[in-house]
C-alpha positions as a Markdown table, in Angstrom:
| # | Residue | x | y | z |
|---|---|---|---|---|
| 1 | Unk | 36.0 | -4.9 | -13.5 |
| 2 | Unk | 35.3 | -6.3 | -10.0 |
| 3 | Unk | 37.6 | -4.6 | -7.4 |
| 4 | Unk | 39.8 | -6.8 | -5.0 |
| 5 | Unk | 38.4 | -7.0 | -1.8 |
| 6 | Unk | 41.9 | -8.2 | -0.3 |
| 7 | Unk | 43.1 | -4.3 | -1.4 |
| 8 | Unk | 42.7 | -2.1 | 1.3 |
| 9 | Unk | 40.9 | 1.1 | 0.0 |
| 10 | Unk | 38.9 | 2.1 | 2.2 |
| 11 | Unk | 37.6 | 5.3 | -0.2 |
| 12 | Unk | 36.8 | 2.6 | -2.6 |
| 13 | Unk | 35.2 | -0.2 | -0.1 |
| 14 | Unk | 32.6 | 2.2 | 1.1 |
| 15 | Unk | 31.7 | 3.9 | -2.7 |
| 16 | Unk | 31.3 | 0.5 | -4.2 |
| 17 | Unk | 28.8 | -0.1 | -0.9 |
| 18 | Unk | 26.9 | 2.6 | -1.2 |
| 19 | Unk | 26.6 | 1.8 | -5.1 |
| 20 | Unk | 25.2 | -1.5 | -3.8 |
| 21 | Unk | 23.2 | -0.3 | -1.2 |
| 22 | Unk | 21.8 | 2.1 | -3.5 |
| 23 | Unk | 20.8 | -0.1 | -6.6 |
| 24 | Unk | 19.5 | -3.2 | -3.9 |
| 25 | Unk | 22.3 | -5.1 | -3.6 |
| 26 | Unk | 22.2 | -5.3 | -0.2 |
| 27 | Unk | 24.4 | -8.6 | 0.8 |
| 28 | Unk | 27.5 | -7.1 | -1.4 |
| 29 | Unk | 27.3 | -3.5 | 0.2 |
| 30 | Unk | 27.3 | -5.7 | 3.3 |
| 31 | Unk | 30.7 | -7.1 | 2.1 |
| 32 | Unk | 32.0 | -3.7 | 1.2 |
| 33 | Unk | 31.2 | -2.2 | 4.6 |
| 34 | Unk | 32.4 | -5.2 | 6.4 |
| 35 | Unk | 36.1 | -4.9 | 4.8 |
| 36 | Unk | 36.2 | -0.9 | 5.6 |
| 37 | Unk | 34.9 | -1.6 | 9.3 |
| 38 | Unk | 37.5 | -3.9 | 10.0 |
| 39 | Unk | 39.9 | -0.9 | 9.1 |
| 40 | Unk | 38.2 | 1.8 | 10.4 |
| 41 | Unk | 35.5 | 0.4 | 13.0 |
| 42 | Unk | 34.6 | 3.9 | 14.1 |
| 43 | Unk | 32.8 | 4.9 | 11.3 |
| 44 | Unk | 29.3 | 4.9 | 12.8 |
| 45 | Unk | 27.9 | 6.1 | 9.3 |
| 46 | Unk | 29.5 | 2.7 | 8.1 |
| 47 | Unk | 27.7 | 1.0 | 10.6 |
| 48 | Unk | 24.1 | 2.6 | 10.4 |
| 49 | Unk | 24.4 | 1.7 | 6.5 |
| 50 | Unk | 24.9 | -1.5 | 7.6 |
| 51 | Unk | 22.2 | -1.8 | 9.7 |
| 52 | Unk | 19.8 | -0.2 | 7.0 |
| 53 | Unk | 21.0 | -3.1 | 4.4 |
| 54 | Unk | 20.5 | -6.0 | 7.3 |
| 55 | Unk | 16.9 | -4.6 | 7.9 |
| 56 | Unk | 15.9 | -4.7 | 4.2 |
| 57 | Unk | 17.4 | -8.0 | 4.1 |
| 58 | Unk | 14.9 | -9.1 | 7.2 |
| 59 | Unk | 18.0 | -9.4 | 9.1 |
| 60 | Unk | 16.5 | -6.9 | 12.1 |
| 61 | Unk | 18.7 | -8.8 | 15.5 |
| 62 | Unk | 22.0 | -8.3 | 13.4 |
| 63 | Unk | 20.5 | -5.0 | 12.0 |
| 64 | Unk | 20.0 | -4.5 | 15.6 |
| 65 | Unk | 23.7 | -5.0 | 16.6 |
| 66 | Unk | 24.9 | -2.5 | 13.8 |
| 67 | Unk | 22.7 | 0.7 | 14.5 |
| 68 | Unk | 23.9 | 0.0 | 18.6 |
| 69 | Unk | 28.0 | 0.0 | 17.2 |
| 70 | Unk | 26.6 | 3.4 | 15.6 |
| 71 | Unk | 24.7 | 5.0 | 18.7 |
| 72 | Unk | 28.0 | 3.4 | 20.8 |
| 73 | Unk | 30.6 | 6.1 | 17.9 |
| 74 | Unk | 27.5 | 9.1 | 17.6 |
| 75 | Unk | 25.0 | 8.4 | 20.7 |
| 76 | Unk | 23.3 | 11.9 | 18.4 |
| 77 | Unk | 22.8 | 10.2 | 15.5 |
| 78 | Unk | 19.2 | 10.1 | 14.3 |
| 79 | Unk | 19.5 | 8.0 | 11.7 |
| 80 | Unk | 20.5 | 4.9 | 13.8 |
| 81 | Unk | 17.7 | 5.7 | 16.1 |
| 82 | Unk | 15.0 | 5.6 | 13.6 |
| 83 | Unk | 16.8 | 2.5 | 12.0 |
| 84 | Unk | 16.7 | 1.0 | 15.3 |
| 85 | Unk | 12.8 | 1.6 | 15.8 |
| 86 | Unk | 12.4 | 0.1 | 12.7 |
| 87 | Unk | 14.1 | -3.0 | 13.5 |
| 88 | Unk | 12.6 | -3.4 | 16.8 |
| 89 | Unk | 9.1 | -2.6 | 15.5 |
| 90 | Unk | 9.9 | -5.2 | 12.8 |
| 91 | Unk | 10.5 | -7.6 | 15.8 |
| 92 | Unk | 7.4 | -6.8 | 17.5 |
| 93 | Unk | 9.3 | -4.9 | 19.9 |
| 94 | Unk | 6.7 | -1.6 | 19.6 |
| 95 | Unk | 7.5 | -0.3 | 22.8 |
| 96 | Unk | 11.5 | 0.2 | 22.8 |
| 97 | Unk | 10.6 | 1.3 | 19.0 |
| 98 | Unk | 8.5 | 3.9 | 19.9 |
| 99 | Unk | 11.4 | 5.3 | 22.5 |
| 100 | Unk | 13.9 | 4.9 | 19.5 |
| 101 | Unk | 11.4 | 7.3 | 17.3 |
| 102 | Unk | 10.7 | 9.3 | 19.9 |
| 103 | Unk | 15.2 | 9.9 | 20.5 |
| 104 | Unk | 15.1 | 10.4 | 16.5 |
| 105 | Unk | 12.4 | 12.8 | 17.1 |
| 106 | Unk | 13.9 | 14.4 | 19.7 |
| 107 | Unk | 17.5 | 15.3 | 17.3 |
| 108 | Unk | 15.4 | 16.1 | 14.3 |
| 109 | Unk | 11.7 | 17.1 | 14.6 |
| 110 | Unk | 10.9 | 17.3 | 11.2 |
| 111 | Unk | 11.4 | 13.9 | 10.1 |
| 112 | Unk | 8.4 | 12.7 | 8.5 |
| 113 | Unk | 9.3 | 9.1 | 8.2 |
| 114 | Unk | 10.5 | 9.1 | 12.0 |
| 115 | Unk | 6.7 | 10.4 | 12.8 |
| 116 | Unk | 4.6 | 7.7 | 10.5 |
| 117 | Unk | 6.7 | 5.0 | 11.7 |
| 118 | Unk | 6.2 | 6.5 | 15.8 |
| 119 | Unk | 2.5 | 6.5 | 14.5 |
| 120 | Unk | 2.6 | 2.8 | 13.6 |
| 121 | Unk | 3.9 | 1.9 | 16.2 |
| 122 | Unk | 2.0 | 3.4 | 18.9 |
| 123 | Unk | -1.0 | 1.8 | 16.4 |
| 124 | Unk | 0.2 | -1.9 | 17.5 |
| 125 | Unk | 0.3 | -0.7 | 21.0 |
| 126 | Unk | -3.6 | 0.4 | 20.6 |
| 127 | Unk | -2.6 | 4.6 | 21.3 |
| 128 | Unk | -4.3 | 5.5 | 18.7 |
| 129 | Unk | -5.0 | 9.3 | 20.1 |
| 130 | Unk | -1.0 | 9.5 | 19.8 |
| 131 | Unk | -0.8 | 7.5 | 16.4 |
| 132 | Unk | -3.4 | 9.9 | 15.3 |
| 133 | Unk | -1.1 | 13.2 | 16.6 |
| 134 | Unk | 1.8 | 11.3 | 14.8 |
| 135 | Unk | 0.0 | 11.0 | 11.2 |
| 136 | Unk | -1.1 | 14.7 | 11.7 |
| 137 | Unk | 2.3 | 15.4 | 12.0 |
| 138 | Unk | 3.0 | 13.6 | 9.1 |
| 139 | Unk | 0.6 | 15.5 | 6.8 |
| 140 | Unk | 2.2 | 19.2 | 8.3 |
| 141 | Unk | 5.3 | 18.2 | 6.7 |
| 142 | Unk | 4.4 | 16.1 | 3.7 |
| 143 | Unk | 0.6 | 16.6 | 2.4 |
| 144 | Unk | 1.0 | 14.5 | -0.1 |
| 145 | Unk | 2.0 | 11.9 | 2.3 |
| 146 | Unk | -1.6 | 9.5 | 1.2 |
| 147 | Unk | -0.8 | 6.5 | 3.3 |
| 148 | Unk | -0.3 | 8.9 | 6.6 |
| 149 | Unk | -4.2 | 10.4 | 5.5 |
| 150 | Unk | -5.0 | 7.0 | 5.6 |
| 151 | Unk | -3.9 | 5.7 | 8.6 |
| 152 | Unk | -5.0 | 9.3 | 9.8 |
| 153 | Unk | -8.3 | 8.4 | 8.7 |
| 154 | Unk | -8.1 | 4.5 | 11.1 |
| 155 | Unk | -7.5 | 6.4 | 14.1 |
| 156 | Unk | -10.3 | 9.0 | 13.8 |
| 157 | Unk | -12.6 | 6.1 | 12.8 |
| 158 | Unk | -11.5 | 3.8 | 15.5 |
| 159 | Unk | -12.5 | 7.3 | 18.1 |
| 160 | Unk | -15.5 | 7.1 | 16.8 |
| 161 | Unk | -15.4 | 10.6 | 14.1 |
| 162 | Unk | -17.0 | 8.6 | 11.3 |
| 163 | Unk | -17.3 | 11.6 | 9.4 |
| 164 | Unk | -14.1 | 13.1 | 9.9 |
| 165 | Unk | -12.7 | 9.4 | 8.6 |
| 166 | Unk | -15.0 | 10.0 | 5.7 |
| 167 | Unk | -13.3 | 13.2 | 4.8 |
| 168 | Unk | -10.3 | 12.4 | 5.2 |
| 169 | Unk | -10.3 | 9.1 | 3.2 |
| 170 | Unk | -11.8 | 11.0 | 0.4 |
| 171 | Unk | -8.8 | 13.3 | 0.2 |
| 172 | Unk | -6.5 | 10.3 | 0.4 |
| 173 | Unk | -8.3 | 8.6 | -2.5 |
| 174 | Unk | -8.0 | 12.5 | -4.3 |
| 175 | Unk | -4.0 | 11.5 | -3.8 |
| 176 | Unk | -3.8 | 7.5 | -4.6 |
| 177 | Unk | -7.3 | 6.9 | -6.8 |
| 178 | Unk | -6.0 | 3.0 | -7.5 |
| 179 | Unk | -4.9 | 2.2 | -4.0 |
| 180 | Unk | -7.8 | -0.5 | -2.9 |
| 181 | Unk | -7.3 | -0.5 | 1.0 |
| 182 | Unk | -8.3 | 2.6 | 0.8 |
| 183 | Unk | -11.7 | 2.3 | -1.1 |
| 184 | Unk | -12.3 | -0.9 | 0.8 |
| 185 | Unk | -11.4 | 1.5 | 4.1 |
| 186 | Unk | -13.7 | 4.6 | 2.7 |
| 187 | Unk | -16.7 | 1.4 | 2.5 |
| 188 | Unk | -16.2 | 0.5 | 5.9 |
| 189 | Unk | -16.7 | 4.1 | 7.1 |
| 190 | Unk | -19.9 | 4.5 | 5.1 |
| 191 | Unk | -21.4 | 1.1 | 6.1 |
| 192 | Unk | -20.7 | 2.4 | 9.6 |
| 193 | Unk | -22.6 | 5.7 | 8.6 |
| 194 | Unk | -25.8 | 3.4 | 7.0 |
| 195 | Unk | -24.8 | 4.6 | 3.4 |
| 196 | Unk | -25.0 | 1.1 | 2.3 |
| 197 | Unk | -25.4 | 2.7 | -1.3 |
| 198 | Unk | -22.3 | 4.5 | -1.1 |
| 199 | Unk | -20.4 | 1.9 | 0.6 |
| 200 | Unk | -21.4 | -0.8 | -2.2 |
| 201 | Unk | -19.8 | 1.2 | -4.9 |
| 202 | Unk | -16.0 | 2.0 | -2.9 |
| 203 | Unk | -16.3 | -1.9 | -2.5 |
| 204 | Unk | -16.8 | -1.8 | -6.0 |
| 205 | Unk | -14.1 | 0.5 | -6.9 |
| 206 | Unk | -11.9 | -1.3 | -4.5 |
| 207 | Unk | -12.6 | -5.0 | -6.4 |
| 208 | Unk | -11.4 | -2.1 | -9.7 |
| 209 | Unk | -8.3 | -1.8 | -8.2 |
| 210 | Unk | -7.5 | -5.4 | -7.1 |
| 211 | Unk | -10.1 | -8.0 | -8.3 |
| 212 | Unk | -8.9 | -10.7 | -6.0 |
| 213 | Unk | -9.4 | -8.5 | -3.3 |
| 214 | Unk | -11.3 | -10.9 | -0.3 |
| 215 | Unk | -12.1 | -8.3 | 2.3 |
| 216 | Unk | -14.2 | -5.9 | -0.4 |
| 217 | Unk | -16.5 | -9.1 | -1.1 |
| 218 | Unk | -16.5 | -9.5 | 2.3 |
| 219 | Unk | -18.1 | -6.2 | 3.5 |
| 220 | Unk | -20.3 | -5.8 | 0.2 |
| 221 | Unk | -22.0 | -9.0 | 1.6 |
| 222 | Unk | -22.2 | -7.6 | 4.8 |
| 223 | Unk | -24.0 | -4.7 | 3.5 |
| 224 | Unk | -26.2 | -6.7 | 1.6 |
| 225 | Unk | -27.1 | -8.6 | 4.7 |
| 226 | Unk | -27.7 | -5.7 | 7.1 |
| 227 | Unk | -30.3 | -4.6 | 3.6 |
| 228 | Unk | -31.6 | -8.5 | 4.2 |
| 229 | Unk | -30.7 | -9.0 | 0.7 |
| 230 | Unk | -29.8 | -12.8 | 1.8 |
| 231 | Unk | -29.1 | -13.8 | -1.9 |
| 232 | Unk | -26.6 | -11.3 | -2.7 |
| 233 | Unk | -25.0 | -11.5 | 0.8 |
| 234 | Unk | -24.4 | -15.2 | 0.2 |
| 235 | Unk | -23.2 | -14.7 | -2.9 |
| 236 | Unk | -20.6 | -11.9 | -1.9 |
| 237 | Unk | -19.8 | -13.6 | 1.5 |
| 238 | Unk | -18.9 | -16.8 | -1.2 |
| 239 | Unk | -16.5 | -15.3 | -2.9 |
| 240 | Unk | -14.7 | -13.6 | 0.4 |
| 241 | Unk | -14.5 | -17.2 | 1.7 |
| 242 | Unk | -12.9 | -18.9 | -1.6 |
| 243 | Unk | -10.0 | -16.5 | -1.6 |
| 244 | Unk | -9.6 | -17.1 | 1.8 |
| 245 | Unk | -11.5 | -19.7 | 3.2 |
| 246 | Unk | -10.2 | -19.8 | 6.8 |
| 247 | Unk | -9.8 | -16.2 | 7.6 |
| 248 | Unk | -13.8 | -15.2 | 6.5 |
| 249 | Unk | -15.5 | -18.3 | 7.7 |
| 250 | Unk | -14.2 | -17.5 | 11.2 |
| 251 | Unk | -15.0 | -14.0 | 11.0 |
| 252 | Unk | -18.6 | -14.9 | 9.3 |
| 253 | Unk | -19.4 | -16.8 | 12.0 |
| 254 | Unk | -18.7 | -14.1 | 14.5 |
| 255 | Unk | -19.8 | -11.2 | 12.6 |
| 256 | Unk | -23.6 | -9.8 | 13.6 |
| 257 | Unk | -24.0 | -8.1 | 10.5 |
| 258 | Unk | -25.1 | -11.8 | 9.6 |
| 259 | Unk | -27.4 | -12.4 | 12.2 |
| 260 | Unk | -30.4 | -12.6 | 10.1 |
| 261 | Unk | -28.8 | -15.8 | 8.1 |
| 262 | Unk | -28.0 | -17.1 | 11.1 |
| 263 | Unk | -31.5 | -19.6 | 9.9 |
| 264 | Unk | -30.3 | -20.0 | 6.4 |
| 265 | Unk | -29.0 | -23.5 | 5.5 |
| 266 | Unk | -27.2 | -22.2 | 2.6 |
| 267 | Unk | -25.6 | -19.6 | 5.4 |
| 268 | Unk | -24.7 | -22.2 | 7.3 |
| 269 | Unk | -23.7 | -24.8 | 4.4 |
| 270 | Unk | -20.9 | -22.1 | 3.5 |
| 271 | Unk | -19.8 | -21.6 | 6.6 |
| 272 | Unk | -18.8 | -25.5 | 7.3 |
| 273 | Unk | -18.5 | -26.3 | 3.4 |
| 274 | Unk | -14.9 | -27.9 | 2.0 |
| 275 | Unk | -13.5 | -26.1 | -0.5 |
């Protein structure tokens, strides 16, 4: 039976939210925490559930407003910190995020999720030698952690350690065999490398996991074109562009991989083509 909301138990207004906030129901755990804040408006575990619920709502400015009535009660409380990085990053807001991981950091080092979501941020803000310390950090406490190897493997391919990417990426795949960012990340590497061979068959794999999958055609064609295979590149670079016609014509026409199509009028035919 639904409880009434006009009676005030508190003890009962915050189980029933946490019931809710724990099974998804965000909007009613919202109600139940409302009613026991308007009795008890101190509570600033109240409040940081609160701002948890808001945030997976996509609520982050009122999400916002709850973790700061939390900090305002417990100004030590890591949890509304790293709720409040989220919600910033969420915003776009990457550099107050990052100082709201780096305060939830500060009261509890060995929070992994605090450290992958500092390395994501520092990621938008193009740090990637820091987002690359953060996912490292990540893997001491959780090796297991396959989206943190990853990103882990982004940032040392982005420095330039192609095979360190590789090896990384390989244990990452050894942990999530059917994720296809990953095999379409692990072809990227090896196309970098030259191992056009190798990186066919992750695209391959990757196209497994998720057949609709645009950005696997797309670099299998660009392999094929940098192995002046025009046929095959055409026919890869095809199928990129008619899941997502706008997105891989621009990059096509940008892209020096095809330079050598650049004389094709089937090349060029795709690129300005109406689908």
């Amino acid at each position: 039976m639904e409880h009434d909301l006009a009676t005030p138990d508190p003890v009962t207004w915050y189980s029933h939210g946490n019931t809710l906030y724990g099974i998804g129901h965000y909007e009613g755990a919202i109600v139940r925490y409302d009613k026991l804040l308007a009795v008890q408006p101190d509570l600033y575990e109240v409040w940081n559930y609160r701002g948890y619920a808001l945030a997976h709502l996509g609520h982050h400015q009122e999400a916002l407003a709850s973790f700061a009535q939390a900090l305002k009660v417990n100004p030590e409380f890591a949890l509304a910190w790293h709720g409040q990085g989220i919600s910033l990053a969420s915003l776009g807001q990457y550099e107050p995020a990052l100082a709201s991981f780096d305060r939830t950091l500060k009261l509890n080092s060995r929070d992994a999720k605090a450290w992958y979501n500092r390395g994501n941020a520092l990621v938008h803000l193009q740090r990637y030698p820091e987002a690359l310390d953060s996912f490292n950090r990540v893997i001491d406490l959780t090796p297991n952690h396959y989206k943190a190897w990853y990103h882990r493997s982004r940032m040392l391919s982005n420095l330039g350690h192609l095979e360190e990417a590789l090896t990384s990426l390989n244990h990452a795949i050894t942990l999530k065999p059917d994720c296809y960012y990953i095999w379409n990340c692990r072809g990227t590497v090896l196309r970098k490398l030259g191992c056009f061979k190798e990186a066919i068959a992750s695209f391959d794999q990757s196209l497994v996991c998720k057949p609709n999958n645009p950005d696997a055609w797309y670099h299998k064609a660009r392999c094929y074109a940098l192995q002046n295979d025009s046929d095959l590149a055409l026919s890869y670079l095809q199928r990129a562009i008619k899941l997502n016609p706008s997105l891989y014509r621009a990059l096509a026409k940008i892209d020096a991989d095809f330079h050598q199509l650049l004389e094709s009028q089937s090349f060029r035919t795709l690129l300005h083509k109406d689908h």
